[in-house]
C-alpha positions in Angstrom: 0.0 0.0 0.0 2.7 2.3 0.8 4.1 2.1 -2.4 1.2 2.9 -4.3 0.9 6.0 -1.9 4.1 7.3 -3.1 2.5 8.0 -6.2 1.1 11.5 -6.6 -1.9 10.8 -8.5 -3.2 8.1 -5.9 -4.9 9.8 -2.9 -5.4 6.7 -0.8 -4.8 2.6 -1.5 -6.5 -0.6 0.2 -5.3 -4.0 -0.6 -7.5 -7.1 -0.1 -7.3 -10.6 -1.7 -9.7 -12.1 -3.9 -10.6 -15.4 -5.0 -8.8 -17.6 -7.5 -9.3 -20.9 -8.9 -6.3 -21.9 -9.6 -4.0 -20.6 -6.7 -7.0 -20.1 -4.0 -6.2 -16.2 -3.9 -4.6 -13.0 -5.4 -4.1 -9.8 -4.8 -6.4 -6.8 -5.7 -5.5 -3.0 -5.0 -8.3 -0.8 -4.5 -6.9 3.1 -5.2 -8.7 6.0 -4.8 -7.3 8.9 -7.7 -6.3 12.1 -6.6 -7.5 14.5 -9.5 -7.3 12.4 -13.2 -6.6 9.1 -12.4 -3.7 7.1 -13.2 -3.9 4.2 -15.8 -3.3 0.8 -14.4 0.0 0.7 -16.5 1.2 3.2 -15.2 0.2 2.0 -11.7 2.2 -1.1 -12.3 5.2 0.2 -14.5 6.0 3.0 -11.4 5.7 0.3 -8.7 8.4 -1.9 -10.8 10.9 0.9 -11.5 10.7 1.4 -7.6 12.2 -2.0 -7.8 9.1 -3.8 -6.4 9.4 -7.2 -7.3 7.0 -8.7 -9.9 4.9 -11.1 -8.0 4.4 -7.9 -5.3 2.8 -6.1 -7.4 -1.0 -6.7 -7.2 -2.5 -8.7 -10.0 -5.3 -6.2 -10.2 -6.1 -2.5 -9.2 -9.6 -1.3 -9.4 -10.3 2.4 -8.9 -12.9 3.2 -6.6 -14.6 6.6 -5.3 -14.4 6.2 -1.5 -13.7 2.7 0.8 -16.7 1.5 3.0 -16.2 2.1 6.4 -17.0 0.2 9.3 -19.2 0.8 12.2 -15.5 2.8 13.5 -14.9 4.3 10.9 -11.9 2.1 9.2 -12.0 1.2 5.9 -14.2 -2.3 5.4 -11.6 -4.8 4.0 -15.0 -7.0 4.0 -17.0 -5.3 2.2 -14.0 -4.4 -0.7 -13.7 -8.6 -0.5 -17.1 -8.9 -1.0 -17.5 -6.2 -4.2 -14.3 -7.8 -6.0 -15.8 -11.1 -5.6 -19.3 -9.4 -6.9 -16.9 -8.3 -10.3 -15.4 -11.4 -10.9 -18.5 -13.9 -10.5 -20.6 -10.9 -13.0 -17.5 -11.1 -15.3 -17.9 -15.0 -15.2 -21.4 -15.2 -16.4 
């Protein structure tokens, strides 16, 4: 997550896993843009010339407009599970 921060057009990160079928789970960034936001490409080419290794880098980043929070007011890792999973089973059918 920290890495991602360092980037100035992301204004706050979440990373959660999501299901796989073939290794059980993977990793999918959740970014929230500051101003225009970044491609994905560029997401994942400035995380590699930071020199983070390839299989660190998270095998998806979805851009969303504000994290659920929970009943505290942290962000809901959950409920960002839960709408990744939603994605993937709608892209499956």
């Amino acid at each position: 997550e920290n890495h991602l921060l360092a980037h100035d057009a992301v204004h706050d990160v979440a990373i959660v896993s999501m299901p796989d079928d073939y290794l059980g789970e993977r990793t999918c960034a959740f970014v929230i843009a500051r101003g225009q936001a970044p491609t994905v490409s560029e997401l994942k080419t400035f995380l590699r010339e930071r020199g983070i290794a390839v299989y660190k880098i998270p095998d998806r980043i979805e851009f969303i407009e504000s994290f659920p929070q929970t009943g505290v007011g942290k962000v809901s890792k959950k409920e960002l599970r839960k709408v990744i999973a939603e994605k993937l089973v709608a892209v499956m059918q």
